[in-house]
Structure formats: C-alpha cells, structure tokens
C-alpha positions as CSV (number, residue, x, y, z in Angstrom):
1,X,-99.8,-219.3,-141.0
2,X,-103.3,-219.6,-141.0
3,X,-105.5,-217.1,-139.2
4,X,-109.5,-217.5,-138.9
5,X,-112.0,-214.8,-138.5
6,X,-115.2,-216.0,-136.3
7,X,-118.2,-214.2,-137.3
8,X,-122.3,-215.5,-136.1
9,X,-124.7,-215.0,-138.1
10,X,-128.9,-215.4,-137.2
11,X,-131.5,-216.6,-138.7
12,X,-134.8,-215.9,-137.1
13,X,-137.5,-218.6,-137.4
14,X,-140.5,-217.9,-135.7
15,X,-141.3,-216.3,-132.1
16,X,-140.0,-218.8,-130.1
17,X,-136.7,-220.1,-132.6
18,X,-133.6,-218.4,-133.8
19,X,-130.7,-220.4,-135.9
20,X,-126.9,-219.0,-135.6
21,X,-124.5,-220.0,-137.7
22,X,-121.1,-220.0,-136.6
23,X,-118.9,-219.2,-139.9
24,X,-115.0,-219.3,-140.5
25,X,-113.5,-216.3,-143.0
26,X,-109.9,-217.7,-144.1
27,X,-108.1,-214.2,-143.5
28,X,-105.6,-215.3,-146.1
29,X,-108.0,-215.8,-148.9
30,X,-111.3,-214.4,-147.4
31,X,-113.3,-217.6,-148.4
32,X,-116.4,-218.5,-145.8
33,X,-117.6,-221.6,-144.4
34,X,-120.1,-222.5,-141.6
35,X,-118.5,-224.4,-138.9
36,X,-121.6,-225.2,-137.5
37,X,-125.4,-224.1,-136.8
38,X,-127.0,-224.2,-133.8
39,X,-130.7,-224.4,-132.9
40,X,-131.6,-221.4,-129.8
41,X,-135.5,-221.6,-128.2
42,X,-136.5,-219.1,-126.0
43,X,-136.2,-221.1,-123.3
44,X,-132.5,-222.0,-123.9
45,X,-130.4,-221.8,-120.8
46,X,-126.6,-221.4,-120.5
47,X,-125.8,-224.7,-120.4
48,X,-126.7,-225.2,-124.1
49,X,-125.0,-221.8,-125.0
50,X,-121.9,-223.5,-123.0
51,X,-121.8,-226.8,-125.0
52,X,-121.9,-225.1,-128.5
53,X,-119.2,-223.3,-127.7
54,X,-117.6,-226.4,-126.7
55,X,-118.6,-228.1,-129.9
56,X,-117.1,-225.5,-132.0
57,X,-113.9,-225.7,-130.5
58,X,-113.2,-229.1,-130.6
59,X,-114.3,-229.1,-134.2
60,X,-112.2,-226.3,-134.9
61,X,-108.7,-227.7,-133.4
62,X,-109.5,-230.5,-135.7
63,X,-107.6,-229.7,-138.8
64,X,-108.7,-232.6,-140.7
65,X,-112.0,-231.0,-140.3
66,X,-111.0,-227.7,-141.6
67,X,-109.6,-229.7,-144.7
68,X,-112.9,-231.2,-145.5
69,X,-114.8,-228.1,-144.7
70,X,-115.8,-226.3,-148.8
71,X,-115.1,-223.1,-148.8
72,X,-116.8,-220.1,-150.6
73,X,-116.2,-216.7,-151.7
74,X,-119.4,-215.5,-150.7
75,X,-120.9,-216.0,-147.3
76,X,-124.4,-215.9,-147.8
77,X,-123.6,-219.0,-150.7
78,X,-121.7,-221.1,-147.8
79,X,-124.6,-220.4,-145.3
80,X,-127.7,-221.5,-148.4
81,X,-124.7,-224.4,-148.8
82,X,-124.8,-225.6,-145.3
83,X,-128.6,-225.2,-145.4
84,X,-129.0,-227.5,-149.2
85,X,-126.2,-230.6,-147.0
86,X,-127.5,-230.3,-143.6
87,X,-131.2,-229.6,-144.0
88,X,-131.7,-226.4,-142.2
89,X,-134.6,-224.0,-142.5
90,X,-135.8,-222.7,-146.3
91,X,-136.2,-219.7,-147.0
C-alpha cells in the first residue's frame, strides 16, 4: 500500500506575493516531490484557495501522474527541482 504524507511549504516573494508548494513524502521510502506550486497575492480570495485544492486532488488520484512525478531524497532538492523545470522564483 501506498501511503502519502502532504506537507506545504512557503516561499515568500515580496510584500504582496507568497509561493506554496504542495509536496508529497512517500511514507514507504521517505522520497519528496512537489505536486504542485501555487501563486497566493494579498488579495487572493477563497475561491482561488478552493480551486488549488481542487487541482491537487485531481492530480493526485491520477496515478499515472504519481508515476511520472521524480522523486528525491531530500526535500529542499525536489522543491530547487521543481523551481530549475517549471520556472519558479530564484533564489
């Protein structure tokens, strides 16, 4: 069986923008991934806070996506990984 461990992680931009990775621990194995990263203003409202949740979900159920997903023993290398494929903020 394979059991997941959902843990958010934030990233604060400037005043007004804040980046939170959702990441996946494989209890099993303890390897990370980021699932996903999502973009919150101060002016986000619940709706947006709503549909990531959404979004995470359906890509979770997907296994096919959890297959494709890399994994890493480390999770500050799978968050800089995520950052390097998906062009999120440098450091």
């Amino acid at each position: 069986m394979d059991l997941f461990k959902e843990t958010f992680v934030w990233r604060r931009v400037d005043a007004t923008l804040a980046i939170r990775y959702s990441c996946l621990q494989r209890l099993g194995t303890s390897d990370y991934c980021v699932q996903s990263a999502d973009d919150f203003h101060v002016n986000s409202v619940a709706p947006q806070h709503n549909y990531f949740q959404k979004q995470f979900l359906e890509l979770f159920i997907d296994a096919n996506r959890l297959e494709m997903i890399e994994w890493f023993e480390e999770l500050e290398t799978a968050i800089r990984q995520f950052d390097t494929d998906f062009g999120e903020v440098e450091d």
